[in-house]
N, C-alpha and C positions, 0 to 999 in steps of 0.2 A: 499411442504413447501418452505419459502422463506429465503432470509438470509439478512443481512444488508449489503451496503457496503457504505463506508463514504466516496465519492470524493471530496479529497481535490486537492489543485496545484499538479501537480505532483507525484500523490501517490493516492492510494484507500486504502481505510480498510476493509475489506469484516468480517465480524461475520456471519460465517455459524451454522445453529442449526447441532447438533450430542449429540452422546451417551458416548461419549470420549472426553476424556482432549487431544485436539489437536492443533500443534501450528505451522503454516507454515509463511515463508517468501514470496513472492512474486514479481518478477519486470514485468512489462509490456513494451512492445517496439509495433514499429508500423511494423515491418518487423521481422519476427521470425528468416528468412531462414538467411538473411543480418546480423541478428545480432548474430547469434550463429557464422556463420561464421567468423565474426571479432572478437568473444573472444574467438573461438578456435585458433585464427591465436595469441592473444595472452596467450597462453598457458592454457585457462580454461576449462579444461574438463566434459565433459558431463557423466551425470549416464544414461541417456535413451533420447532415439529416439525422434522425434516429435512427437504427437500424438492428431488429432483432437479432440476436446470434442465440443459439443453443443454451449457451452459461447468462444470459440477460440482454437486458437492453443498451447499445451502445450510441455515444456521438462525443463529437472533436471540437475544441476550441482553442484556441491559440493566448499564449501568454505574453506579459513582453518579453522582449528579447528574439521574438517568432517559436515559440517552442510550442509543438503542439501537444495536448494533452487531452487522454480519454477521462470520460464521465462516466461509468457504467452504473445501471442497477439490476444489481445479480438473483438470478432465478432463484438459483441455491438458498440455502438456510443458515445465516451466521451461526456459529455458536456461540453460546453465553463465555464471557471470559470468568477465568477463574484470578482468585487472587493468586499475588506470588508468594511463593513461599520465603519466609525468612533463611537469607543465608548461613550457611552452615560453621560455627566456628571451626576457626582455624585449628589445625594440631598446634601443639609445644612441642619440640623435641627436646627441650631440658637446656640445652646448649645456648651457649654463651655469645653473641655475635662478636664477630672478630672486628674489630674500626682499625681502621690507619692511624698511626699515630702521626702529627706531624711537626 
């Protein structure tokens, strides 16, 4: 099975298929070991170890409020983003908007 993920600037959206109501956060970095390392130096702690999976490297750290959230750094290859393109003008249909009189 496959899953979706929406790479935008800066951020992915990943829509994985399952059999449950599941709802994770995720941040990705380019260096896992570097960067756990600088947010335990400021004071963020970890629920679990590092731990290889297939698509990168993952581990867990806890927000406040207790929300826990993954760290990864993905095996995969970003793509380059592209600029957006400018929106497209609107049509005219000629017509006249109707207003309420009041």
């Amino acid at each position: 099975e496959g899953y979706l993920v929406f790479d935008i600037p800066e951020a992915d959206l990943g829509v994985h298929p399952s059999d449950k109501v599941f709802h994770s956060i995720s941040f990705y970095c380019d260096d896992i070991h570097k960067t756990v390392e600088d947010l335990r130096s400021r004071g963020v702690e970890f629920s679990s170890g590092i731990t290889e999976e297939e698509w990168g490297s993952l581990t867990h750290f806890r927000m406040p409020g207790n929300m826990e959230v993954e760290l990864y750094q993905p095996k995969y290859t970003k793509l380059p983003h592209r600029k957006a393109s400018k929106p497209r003008a609107t049509r005219r249909t000629g017509r006249k908007s109707r207003r309420m009189k009041r």
